[in-house]
N, C-alpha and C positions, 0 to 999 in steps of 0.2 A: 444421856445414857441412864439406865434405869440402873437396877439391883441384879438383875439376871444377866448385863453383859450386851444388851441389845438397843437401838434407838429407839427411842421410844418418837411419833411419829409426828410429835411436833419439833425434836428439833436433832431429825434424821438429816444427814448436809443431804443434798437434791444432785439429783444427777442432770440437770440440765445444763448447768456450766460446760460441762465435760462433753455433754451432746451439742452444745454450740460450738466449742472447739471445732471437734471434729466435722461438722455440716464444715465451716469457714474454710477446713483446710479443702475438705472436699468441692467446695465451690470455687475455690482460688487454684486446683490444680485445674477442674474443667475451663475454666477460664482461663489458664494459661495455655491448655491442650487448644483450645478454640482460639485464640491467637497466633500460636504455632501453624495450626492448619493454616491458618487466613494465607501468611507469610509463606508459607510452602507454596500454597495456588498460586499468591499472588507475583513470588518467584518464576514457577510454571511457566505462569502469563506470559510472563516480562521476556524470559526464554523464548517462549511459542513466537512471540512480535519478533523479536531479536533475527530467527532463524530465518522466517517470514522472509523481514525485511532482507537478508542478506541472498537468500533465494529468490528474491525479486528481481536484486542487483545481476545477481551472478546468471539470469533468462536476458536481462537488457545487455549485457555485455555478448551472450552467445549469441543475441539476433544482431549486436553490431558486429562482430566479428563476419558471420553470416551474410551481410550486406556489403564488411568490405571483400571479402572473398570472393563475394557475387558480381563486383565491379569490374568491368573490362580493363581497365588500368591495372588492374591489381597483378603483379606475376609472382609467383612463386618460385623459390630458390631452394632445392635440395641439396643438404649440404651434407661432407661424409666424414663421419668423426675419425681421428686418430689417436694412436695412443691408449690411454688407457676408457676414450671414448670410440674406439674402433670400433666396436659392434652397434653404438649408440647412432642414432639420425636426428637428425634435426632440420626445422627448415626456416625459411623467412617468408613473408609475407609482402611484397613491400609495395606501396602505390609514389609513384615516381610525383605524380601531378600535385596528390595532399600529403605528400612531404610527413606519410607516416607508414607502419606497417607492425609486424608483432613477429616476436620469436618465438616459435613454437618445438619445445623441447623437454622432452621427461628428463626426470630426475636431474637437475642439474645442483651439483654439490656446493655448496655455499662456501664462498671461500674468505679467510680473512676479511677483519672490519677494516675498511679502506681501499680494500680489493673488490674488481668487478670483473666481470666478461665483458670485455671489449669486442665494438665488430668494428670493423676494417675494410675497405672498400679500395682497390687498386683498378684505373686502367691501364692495359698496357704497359709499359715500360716507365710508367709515373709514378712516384712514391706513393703508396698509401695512406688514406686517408682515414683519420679517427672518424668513425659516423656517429657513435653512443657507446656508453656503459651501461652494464644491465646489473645488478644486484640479483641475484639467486635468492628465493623464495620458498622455505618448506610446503610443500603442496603447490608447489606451482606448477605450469606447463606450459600456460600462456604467459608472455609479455610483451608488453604493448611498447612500439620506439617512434619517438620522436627522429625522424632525418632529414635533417637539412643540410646541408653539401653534397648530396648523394647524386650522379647523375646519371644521366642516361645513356644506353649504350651497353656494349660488351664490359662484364670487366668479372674479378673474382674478389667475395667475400670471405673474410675469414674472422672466426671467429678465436678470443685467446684470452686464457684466465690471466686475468693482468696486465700489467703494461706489455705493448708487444715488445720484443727484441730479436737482432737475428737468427741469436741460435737455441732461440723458442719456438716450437712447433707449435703451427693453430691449433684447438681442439676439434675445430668445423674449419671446412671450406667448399667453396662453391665457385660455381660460376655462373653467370648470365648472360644472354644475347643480347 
């Protein structure tokens, strides 16, 4: 600093420090902004496959459905809710010969963990028989059942939140030739 108060120009401090500062900070936020994005796309992506794949699944399951529906084995069963499923429908699907078929029914309220919809299978004057348990699924509509001891013939299914008992009304019941 001279006599008048001012640097004199060899030994001014440089403002270059202070301009590499700030370039560093400025190259370390783009470079974090440009990482950011990577991870956003690369999230995207991972999404976009994700949906993909489940809309893949969710085309092979409607053409298997499709195919069992389409099968001469296959009969349907409309059944007529009561209660407080009185205005509700629902039906079965079931193929006698491969011993499978699907429950097809909106909104079904998901009840207690350990609790199921039970379907039921009576002929004639014979006790009923446990066919499956189904767990209730948000968004569901279809579900798929395994049945084995189910036979052929006239009989009535019923459907019931939980274990049945007698002076438990089904939710569903049907019948079949």
């Amino acid at each position: 600093m001279n006599d008048s108060g001012s640097f004199s120009p060899a030994s001014r401090p440089s403002d270059w420090p202070i301009i590499l500062i700030f370039a560093c900070a400025a190259l370390g936020f783009t470079a974090s902004m440009v990482n950011y994005e990577r991870s956003v796309a690369r999230s995207e992506r991972d999404r976009a496959e994700m949906l993909s794949t489940e809309c893949s699944l969710a085309q092979s399951q409607l053409e298997d459905l499709g195919k069992f529906l389409s099968d001469p084995g296959t009969r349907l069963i409309p059944l007529t809710g009561s209660g407080a499923f009185g205005s509700s429908t629902a039906s079965i699907a079931w193929n006698m010969a491969g011993g499978h078929g699907y429950l097809v029914c909106d909104s079904l309220p998901i009840l207690d963990a350990g609790r199921g919809y039970e379907i039921w299978a009576q002929q004639g004057s014979d006790d009923a028989v446990k066919l499956v348990t189904v767990d209730a699924h948000p968004g569901t509509s279809i579900y798929p059942l395994q049945l084995s001891g189910a036979n052929s013939g006239k009989m009535r299914v019923e459907i019931t939140a939980g274990p049945r008992a007698e002076d438990k009304t089904p939710i569903f019941a049907g019948e079949i030739e």
